[in-house]
VEXTORMAR-245326 format. One line per 4 residues: number of its first residue (from 0); their letters; for each residue x, y, z of N, C-alpha, C. Coordinates in steps of 0.2 Angstrom, whole numbers. Example, Ala and Ser with C-alpha at 12.3 -4.5 7.8 and 13.67 -1.06 7.14 Angstrom:
BEGIN
0) AS) 66/-28/39/62/-22/39/66/-16/39 ~ 64/-11/35/68/-5/36/64/0/39
END
This chain:
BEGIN
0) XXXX) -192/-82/-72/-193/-81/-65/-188/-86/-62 ~ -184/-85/-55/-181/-90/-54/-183/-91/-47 ~ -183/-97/-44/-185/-99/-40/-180/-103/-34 ~ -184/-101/-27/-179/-104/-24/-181/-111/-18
4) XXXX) -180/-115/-19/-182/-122/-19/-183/-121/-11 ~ -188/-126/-4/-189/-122/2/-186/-129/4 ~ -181/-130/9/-178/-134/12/-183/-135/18 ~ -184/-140/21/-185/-142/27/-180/-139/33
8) XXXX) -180/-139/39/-179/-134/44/-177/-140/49 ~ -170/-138/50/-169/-145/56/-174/-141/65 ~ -174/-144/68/-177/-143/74/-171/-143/80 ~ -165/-144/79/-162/-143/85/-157/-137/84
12) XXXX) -155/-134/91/-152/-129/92/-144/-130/89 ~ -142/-137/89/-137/-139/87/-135/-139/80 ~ -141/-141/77/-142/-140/70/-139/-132/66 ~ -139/-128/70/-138/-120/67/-132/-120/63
16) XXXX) -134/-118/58/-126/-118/55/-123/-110/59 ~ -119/-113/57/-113/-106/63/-114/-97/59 ~ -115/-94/64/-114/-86/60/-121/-86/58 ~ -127/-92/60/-135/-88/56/-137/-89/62
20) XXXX) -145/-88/61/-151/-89/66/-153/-95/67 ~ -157/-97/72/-160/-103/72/-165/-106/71 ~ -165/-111/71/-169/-115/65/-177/-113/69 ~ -182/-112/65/-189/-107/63/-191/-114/71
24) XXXX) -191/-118/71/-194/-123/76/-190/-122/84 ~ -186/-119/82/-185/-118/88/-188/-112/93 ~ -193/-108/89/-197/-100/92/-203/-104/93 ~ -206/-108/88/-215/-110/86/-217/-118/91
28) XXXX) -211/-122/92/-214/-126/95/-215/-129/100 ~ -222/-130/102/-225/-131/111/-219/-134/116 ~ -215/-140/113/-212/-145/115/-206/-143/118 ~ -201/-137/113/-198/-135/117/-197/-128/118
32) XXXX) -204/-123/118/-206/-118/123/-206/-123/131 ~ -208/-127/133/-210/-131/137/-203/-133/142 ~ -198/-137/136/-190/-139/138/-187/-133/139 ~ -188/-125/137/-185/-119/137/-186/-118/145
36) XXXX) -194/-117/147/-196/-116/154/-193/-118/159 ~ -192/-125/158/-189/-129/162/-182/-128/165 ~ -178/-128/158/-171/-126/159/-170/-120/160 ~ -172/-115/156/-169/-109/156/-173/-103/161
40) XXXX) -177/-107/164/-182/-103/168/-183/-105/174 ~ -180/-110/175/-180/-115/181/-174/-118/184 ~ -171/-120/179/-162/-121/182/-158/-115/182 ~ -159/-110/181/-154/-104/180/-157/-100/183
44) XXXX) -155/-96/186/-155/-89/190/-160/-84/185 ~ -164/-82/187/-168/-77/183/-171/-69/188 ~ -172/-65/184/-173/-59/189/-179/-59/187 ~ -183/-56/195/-190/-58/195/-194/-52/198
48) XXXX) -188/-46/200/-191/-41/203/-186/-35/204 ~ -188/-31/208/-183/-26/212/-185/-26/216 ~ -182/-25/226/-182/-26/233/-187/-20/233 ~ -190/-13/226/-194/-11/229/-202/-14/228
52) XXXX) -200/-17/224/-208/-20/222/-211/-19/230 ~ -207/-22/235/-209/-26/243/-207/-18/247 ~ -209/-14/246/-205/-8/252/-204/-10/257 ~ -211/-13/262/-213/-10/267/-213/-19/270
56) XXXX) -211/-20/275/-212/-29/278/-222/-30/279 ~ -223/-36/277/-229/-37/275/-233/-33/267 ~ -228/-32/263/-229/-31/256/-227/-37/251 ~ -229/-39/248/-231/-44/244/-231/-45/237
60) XXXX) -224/-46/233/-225/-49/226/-227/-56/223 ~ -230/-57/219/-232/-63/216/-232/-64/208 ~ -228/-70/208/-225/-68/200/-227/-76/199 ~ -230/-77/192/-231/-82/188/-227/-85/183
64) XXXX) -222/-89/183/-216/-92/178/-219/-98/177 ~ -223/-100/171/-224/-108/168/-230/-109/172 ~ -228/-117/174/-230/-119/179/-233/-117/187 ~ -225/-113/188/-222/-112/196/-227/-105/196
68) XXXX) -226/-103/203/-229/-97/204/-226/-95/213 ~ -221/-88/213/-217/-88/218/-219/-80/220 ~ -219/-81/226/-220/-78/233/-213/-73/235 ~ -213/-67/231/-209/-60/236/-214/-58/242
72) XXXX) -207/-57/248/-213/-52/254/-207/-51/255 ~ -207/-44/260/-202/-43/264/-206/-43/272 ~ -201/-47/277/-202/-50/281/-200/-44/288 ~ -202/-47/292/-202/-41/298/-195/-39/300
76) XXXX) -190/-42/298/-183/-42/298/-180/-36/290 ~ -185/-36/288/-184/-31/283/-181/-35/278 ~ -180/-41/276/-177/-45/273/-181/-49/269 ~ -180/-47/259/-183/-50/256/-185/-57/255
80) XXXX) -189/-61/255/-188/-69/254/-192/-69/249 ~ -193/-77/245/-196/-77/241/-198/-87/244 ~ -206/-87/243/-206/-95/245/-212/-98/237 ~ -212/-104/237/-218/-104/233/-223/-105/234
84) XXXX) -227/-102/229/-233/-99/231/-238/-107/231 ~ -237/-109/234/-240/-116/236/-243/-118/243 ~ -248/-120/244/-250/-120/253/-247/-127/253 ~ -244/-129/260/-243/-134/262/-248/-140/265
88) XXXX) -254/-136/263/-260/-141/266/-260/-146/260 ~ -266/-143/254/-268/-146/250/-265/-143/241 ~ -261/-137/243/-257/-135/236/-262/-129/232 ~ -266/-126/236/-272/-120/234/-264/-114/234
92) XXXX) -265/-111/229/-262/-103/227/-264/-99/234 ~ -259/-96/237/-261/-91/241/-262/-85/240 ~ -260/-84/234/-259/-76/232/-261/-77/224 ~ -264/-73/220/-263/-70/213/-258/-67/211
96) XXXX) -255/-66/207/-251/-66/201/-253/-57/204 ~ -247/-51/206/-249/-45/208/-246/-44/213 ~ -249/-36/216/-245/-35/224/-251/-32/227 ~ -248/-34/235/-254/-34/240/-248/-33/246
100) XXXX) -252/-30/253/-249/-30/258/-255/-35/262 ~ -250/-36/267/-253/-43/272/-251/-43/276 ~ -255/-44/283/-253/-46/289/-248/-53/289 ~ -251/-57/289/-250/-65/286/-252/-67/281
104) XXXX) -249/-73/278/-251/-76/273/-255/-80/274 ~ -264/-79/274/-269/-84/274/-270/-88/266 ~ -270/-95/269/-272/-99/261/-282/-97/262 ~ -283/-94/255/-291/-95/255/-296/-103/253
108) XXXX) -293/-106/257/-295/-113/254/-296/-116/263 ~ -292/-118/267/-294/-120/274/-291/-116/278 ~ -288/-108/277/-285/-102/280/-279/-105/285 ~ -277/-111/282/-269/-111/285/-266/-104/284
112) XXXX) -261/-104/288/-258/-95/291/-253/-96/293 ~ -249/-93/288/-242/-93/287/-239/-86/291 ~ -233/-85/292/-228/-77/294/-226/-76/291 ~ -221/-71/290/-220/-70/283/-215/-71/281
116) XXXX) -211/-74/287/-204/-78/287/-206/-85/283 ~ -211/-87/283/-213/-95/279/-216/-98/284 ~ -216/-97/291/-216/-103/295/-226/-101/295 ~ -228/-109/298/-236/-111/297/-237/-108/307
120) XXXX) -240/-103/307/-242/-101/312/-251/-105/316 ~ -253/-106/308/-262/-109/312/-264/-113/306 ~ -266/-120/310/-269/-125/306/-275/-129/308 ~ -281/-127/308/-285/-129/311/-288/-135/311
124) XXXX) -290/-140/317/-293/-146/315/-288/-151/314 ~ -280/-151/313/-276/-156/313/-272/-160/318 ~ -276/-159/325/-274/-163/329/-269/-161/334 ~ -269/-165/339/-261/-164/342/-254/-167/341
128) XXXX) -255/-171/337/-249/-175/333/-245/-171/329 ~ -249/-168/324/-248/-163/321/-242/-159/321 ~ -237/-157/317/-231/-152/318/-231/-149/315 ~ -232/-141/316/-234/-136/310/-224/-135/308
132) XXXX) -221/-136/311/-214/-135/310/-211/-138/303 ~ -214/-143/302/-213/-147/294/-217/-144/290 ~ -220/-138/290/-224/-137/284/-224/-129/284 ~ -219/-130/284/-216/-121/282/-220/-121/273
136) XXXX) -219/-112/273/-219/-114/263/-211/-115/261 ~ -210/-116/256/-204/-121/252/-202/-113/250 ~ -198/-114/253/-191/-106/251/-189/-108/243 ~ -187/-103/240/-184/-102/235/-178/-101/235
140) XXXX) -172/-102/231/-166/-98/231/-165/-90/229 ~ -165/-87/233/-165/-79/233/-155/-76/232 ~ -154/-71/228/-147/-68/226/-150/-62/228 ~ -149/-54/231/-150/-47/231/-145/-46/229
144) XXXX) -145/-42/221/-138/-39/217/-139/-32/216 ~ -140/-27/222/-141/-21/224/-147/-20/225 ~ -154/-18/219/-162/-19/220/-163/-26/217 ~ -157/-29/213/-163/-34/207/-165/-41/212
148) XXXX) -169/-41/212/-171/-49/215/-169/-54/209 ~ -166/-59/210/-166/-66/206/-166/-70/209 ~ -168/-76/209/-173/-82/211/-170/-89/206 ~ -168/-94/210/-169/-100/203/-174/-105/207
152) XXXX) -178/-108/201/-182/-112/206/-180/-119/204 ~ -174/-122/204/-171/-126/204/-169/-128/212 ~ -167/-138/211/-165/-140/217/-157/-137/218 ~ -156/-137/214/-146/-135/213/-146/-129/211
156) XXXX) -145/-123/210/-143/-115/207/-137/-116/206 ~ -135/-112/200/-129/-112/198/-125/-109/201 ~ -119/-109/203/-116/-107/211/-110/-101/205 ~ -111/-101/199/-107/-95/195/-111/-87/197
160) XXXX) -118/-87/202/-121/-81/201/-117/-77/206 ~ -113/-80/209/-106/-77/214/-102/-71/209 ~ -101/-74/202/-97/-70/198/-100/-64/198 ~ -108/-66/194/-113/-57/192/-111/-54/200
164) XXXX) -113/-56/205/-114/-52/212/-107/-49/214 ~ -102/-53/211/-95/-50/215/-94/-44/210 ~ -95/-45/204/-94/-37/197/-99/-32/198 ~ -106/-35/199/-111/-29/200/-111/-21/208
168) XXXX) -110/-29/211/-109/-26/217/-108/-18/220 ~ -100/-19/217/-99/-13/217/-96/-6/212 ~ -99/-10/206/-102/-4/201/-109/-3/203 ~ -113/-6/206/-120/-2/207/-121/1/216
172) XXXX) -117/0/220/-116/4/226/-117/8/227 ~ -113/14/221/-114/20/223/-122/24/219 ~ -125/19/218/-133/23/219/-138/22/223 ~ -135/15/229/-139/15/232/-147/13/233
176) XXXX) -145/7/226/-152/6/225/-156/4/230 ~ -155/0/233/-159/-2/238/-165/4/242 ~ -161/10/241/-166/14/243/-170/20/235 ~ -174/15/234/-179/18/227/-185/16/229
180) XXXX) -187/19/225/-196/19/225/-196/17/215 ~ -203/14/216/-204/13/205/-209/20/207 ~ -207/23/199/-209/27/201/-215/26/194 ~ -214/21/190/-218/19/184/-217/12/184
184) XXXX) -221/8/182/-222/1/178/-225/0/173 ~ -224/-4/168/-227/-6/164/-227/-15/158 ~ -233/-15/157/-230/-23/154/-233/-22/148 ~ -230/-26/144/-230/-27/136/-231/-34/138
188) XXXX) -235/-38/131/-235/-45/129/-233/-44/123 ~ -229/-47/120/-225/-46/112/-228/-54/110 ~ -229/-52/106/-231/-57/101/-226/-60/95 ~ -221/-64/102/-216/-67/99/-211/-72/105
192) XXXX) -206/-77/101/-205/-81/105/-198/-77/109 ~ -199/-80/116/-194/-76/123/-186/-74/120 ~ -185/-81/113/-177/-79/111/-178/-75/108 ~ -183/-73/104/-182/-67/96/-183/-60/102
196) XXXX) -184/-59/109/-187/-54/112/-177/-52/115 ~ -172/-59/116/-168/-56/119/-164/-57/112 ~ -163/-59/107/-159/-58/101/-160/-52/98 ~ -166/-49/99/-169/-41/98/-165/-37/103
200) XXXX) -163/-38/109/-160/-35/113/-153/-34/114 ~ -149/-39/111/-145/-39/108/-141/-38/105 ~ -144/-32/100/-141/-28/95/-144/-22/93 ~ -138/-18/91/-143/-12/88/-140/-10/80
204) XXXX) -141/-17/77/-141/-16/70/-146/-10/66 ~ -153/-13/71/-158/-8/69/-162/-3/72 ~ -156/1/78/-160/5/82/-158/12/77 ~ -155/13/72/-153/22/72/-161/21/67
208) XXXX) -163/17/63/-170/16/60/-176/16/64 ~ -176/14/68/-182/8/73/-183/16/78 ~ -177/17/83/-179/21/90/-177/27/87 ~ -179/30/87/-177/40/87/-176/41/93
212) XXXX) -182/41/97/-180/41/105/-174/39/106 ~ -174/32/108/-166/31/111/-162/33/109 ~ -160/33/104/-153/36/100/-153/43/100 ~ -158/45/105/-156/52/105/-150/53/111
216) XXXX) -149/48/116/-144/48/120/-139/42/118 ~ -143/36/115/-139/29/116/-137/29/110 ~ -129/28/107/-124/28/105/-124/19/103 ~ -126/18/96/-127/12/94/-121/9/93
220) XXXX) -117/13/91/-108/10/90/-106/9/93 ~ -109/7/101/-107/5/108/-107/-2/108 ~ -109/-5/101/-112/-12/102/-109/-15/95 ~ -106/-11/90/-103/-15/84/-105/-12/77
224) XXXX) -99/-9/72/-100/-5/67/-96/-9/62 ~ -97/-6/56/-93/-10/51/-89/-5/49 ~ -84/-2/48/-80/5/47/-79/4/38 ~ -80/-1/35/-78/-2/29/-85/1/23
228) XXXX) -81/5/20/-85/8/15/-87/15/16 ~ -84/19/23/-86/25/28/-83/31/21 ~ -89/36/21/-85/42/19/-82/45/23 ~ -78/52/23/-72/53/26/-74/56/32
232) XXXX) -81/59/30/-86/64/36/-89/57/40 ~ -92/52/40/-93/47/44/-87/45/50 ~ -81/44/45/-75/42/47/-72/47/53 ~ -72/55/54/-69/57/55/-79/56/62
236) XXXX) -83/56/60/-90/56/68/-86/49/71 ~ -84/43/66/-82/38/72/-78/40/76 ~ -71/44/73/-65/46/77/-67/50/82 ~ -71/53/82/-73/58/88/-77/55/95
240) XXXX) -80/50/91/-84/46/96/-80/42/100 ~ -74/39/98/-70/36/102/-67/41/105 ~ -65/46/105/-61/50/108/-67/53/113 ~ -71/55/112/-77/56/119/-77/48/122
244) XXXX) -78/43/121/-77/38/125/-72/38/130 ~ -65/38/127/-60/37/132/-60/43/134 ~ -60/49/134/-64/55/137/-66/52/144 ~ -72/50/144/-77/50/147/-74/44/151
248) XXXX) -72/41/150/-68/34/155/-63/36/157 ~ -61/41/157/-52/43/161/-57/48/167 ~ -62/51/165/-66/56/169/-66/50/176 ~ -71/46/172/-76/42/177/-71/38/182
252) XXXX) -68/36/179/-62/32/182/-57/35/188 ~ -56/42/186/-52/46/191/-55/48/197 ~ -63/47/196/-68/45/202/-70/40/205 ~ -66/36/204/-67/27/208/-75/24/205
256) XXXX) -76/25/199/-81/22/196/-80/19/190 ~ -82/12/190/-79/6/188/-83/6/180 ~ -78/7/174/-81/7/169/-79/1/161 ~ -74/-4/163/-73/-7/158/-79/-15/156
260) XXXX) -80/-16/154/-83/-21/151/-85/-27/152 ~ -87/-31/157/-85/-39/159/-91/-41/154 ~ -88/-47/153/-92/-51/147/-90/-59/150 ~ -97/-61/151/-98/-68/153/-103/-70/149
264) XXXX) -102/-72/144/-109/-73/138/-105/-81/134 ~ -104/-82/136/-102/-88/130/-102/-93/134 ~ -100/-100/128/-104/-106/130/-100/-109/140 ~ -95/-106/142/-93/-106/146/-97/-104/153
268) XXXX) -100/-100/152/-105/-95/154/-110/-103/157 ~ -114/-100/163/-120/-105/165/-125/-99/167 ~ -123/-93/171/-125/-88/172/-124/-80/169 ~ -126/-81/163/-125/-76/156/-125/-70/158
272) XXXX) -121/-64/159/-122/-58/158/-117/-54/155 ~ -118/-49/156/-113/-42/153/-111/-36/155 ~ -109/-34/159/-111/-25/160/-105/-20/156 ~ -106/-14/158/-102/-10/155/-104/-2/156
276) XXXX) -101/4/158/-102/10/158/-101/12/152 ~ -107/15/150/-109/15/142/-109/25/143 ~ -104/28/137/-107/37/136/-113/36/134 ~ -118/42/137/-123/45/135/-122/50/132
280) XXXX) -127/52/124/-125/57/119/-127/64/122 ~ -126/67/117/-130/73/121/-125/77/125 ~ -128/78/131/-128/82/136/-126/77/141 ~ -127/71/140/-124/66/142/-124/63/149
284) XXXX) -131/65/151/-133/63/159/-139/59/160 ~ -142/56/156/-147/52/156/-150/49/149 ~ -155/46/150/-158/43/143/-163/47/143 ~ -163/51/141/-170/57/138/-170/60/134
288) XXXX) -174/62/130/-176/67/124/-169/71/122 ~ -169/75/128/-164/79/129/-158/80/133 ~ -158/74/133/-149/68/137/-148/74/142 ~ -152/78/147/-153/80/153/-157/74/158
292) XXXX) -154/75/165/-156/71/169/-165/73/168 ~ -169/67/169/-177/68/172/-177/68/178 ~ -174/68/183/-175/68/190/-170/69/192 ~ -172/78/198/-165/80/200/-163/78/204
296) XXXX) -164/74/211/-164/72/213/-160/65/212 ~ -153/66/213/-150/59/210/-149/53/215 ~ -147/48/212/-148/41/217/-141/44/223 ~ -142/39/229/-136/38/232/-136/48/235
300) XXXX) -130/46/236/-125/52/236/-124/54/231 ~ -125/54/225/-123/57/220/-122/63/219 ~ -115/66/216/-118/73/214/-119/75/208 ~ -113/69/205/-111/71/197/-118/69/192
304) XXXX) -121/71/187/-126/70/184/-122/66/178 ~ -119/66/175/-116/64/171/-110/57/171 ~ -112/52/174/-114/46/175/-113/40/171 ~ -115/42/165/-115/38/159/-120/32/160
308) XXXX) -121/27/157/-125/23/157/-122/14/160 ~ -125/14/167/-121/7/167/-127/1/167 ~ -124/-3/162/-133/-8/160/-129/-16/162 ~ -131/-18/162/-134/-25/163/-137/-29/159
312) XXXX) -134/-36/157/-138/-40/152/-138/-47/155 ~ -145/-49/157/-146/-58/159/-148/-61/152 ~ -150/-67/156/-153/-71/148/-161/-68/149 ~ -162/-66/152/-170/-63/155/-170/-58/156
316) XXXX) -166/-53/156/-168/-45/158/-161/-40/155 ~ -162/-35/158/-158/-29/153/-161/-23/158 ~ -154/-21/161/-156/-14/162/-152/-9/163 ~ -153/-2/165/-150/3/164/-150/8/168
320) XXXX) -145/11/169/-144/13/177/-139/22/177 ~ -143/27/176/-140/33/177/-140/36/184 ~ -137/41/184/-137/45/186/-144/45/193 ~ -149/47/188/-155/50/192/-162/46/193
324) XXXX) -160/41/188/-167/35/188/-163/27/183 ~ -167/24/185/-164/16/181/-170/13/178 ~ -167/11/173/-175/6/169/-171/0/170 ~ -176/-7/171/-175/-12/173/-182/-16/170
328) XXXX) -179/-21/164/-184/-26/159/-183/-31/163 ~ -187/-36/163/-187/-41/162/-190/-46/157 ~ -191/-53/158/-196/-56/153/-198/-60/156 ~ -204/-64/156/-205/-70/155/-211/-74/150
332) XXXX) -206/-81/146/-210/-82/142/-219/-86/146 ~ -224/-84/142/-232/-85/141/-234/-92/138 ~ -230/-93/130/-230/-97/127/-225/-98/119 ~ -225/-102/119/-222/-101/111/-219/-94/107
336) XXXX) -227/-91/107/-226/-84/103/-229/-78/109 ~ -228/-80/115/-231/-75/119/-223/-74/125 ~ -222/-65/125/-219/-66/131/-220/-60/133 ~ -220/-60/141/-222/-54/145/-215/-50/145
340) XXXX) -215/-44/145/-208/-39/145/-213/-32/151 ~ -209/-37/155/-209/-30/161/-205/-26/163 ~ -206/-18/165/-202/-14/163/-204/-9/172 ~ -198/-7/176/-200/-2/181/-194/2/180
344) XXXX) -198/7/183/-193/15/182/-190/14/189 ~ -187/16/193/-182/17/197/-181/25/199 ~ -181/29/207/-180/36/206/-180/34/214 ~ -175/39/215/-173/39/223/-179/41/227
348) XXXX) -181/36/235/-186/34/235/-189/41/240 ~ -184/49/241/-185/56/243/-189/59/236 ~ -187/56/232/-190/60/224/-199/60/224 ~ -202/68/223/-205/68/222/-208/70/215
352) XXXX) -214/66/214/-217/68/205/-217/74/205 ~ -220/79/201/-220/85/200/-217/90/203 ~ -213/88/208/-206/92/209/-201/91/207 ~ -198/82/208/-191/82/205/-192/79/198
356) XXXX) -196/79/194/-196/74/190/-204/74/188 ~ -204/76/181/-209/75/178/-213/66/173 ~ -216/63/174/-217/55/173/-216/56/167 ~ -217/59/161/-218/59/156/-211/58/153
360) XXXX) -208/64/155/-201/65/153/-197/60/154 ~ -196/56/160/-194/51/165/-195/45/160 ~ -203/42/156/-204/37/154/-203/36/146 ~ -202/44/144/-205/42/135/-200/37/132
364) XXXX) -193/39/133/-189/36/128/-190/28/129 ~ -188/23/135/-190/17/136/-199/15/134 ~ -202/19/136/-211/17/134/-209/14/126 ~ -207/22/121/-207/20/113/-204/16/110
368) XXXX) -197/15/115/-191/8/111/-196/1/114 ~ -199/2/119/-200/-4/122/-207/-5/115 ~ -213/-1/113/-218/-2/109/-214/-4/103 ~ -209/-2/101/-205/-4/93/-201/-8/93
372) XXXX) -197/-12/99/-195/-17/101/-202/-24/98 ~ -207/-22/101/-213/-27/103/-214/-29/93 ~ -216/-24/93/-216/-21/82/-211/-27/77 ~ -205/-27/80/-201/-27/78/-200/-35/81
376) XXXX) -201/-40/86/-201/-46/88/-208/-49/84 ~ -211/-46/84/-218/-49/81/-217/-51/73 ~ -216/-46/71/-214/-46/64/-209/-52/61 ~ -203/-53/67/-200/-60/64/-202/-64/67
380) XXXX) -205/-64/73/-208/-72/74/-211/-73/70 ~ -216/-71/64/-219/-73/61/-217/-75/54 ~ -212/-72/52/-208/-73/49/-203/-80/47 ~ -202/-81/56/-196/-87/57/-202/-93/57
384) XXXX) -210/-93/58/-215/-96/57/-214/-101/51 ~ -214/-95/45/-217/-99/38/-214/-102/35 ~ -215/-109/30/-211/-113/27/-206/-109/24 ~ -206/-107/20/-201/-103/18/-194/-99/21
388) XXXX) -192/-98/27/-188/-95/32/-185/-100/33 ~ -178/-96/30/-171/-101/31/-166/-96/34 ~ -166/-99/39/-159/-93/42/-154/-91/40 ~ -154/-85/41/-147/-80/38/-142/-79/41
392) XXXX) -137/-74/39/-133/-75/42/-132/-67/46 ~ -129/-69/52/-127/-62/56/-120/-59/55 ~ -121/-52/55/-117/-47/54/-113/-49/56 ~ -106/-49/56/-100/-52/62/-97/-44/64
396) XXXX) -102/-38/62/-98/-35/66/-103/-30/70 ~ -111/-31/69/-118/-28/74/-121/-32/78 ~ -119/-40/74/-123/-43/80/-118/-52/82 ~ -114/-49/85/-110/-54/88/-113/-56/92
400) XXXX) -116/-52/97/-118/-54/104/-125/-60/101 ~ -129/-59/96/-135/-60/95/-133/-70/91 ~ -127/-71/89/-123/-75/87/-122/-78/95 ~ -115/-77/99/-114/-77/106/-122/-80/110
404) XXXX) -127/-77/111/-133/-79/114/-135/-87/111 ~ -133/-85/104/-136/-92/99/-133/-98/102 ~ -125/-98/104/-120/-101/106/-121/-105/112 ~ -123/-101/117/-126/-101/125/-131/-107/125
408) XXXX) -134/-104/120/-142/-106/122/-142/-113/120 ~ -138/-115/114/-138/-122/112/-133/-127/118 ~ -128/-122/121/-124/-126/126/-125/-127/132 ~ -132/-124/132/-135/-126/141/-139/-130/138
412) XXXX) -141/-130/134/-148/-137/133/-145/-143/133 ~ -138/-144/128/-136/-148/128/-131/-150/136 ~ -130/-147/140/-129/-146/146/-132/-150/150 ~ -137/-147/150/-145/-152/153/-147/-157/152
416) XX) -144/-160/144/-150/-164/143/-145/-170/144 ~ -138/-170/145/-134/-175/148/-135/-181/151
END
């Protein structure tokens, strides 16, 4: 029998040997789950919603990250803000973790009464000396990048989110998200640590096994194939596939719709994304069963159904944007081996259920990728757990980007820790 001797596991992200995974301590331990939150959840720009969560002025999101705990409303100016969810009396939570509509924002502790602007309208018992004008709530750094809310709750924000805002802007314009309604939400807790959830999302090494669903429109090859070793009959589906590509990009193009590729992912990167107009298979107009739109009722002005896919990649979210409705993930990690992956459907905000759009059809394929995602993050977190787990090495040609994240992640820490 031959045996294979279990090395010890360095603990820093530096430590990775290049082209593999990271070292097993870097998923499992409290120490730097904790320095992750900090950095990468507090210094850096993170997406924490969409402008509809808040419709309506005095609508109310409340989100939980770590320690912090931050305050969406839209205010009577119709204008999202985001404050911490901190009273300025004695530091009592305003709000739970959820959504509520509100006149005002009362603290349940000595009903200080906030606007929705931030400012302290009623404080009882503190005198005439007193200045409720210095005791606003503590505003957040707020980005709107069409629907997405992003937030940093750091003192300094990285002033690179001008980049993502200036490229998204106006590739997601013409659907007009600002005016959507969710028309589904749902959260998963994956039983695994926040980077194995987005190195899972960065590849689709193992979607044509893993997702039936998706691949019934999404085109794995969009993301990195190996052509060596191809019979003649494979060889001859990839050449077609490229040719429907550039197809479908001279279409889109000769309609002022923006489809080549930006990529701000590497160590250079402070504000990490990706986009791209991605072909849908099929029939070619949404992500469904049957690569037909789920809702006919398309975003914007739209007329064309056939759209293609334009997504979006943070260090915390992933989203996807047709035609007729958008799915938008986010994440945030819980604990070491715990992270919440929330997920809202998108459908223009005239869309009716059982007229334009059936839920079911609208949700299946994201619901099941998202359950065999979760499947699929648990399994190797427990894996990257055991003494035995030495990392291996990555494709150099499905999972680049999952290599590139590795890259990032080690260069903001070391960034920080300066």
């Amino acid at each position: 029998m031959t045996t294979i001797a279990v090395k010890s596991q360095p603990d820093s992200a530096t430590a990775r040997i290049p082209g593999h995974g990271m070292p097993g301590a870097l998923f499992g331990r409290q120490d730097i789950f904790e320095k992750d939150i900090d950095i990468f959840f507090t210094r850096h720009w993170i997406l924490v919603g969409v402008t509809a969560d808040v419709p309506e002025p005095g609508d109310v999101s409340t989100i939980d990250i770590g320690k912090s705990s931050i305050i969406l409303v839209r205010d009577d100016d119709e204008q999202v803000q985001a404050f911490r969810n901190v009273c300025r009396h004695r530091g009592a939570r305003l709000k739970t973790a959820g959504k509520s509509t509100v006149g005002m924002l009362v603290c349940p502790y000595h009903q200080w009464t906030y606007d929705l602007d931030g400012s302290l309208k009623h404080a009882a018992h503190m005198g005439k000396d007193f200045d409720p004008k210095c005791k606003s709530l503590i505003p957040v750094h707020t980005r709107i990048v069409g629907t997405h809310v992003f937030v940093c709750l750091g003192e300094q924000p990285p002033e690179d989110i001008a980049h993502l805002e200036a490229t998204m802007m106006p590739r997601l314009a013409p659907y007009d998200l600002t005016y959507t309604r969710i028309a589904h939400e749902a959260d998963i807790i994956e039983n695994g640590n926040w980077k194995l959830v987005i190195e899972n999302n960065r590849e689709c090494y193992h979607c044509s096994a893993t997702h039936p669903e998706l691949t019934a429109s999404f085109l794995p090859e969009d993301f990195g194939f190996c052509a060596e070793g191809l019979n003649q009959e494979s060889l001859q589906a990839l050449s077609e596939y490229e040719e429907r590509n550039a197809a479908a990009r001279r279409s889109w193009e000769d309609d002022g719709f923006f489809c080549d590729a930006v990529e701000y992912l590497d160590v250079d990167a402070v504000t990490q994304f990706r986009t791209q107009r991605l072909v849908i298979a099929g029939h070619g107009e949404s992500q469904t069963l049957d690569t037909r739109v789920a809702c006919t009722r398309l975003f914007g002005d739209l007329t064309r159904r056939d759209l293609g896919d334009v997504h979006l990649w943070t260090h915390n979210s992933w989203t996807h944007v047709m035609s007729d409705h958008a799915v938008i993930s986010y994440i945030i990690p819980l604990a070491p081996d715990k992270t919440l992956v929330r997920t809202k459907w998108l459908v223009n905000a005239d869309a009716v259920e059982g007229v334009d759009y059936d839920i079911d059809k609208l949700t299946e394929v994201w619901k099941a990728t998202n359950q065999q995602d979760a499947a699929l993050v648990a399994i190797t977190h427990s894996g990257t757990q055991d003494p035995g787990y030495i990392p291996g090495p990555f494709s150099a040609f499905t999972e680049s980007y999952v290599d590139q994240f590795s890259r990032w992640y080690a260069a903001r820490l070391a960034a920080q820790e300066v």
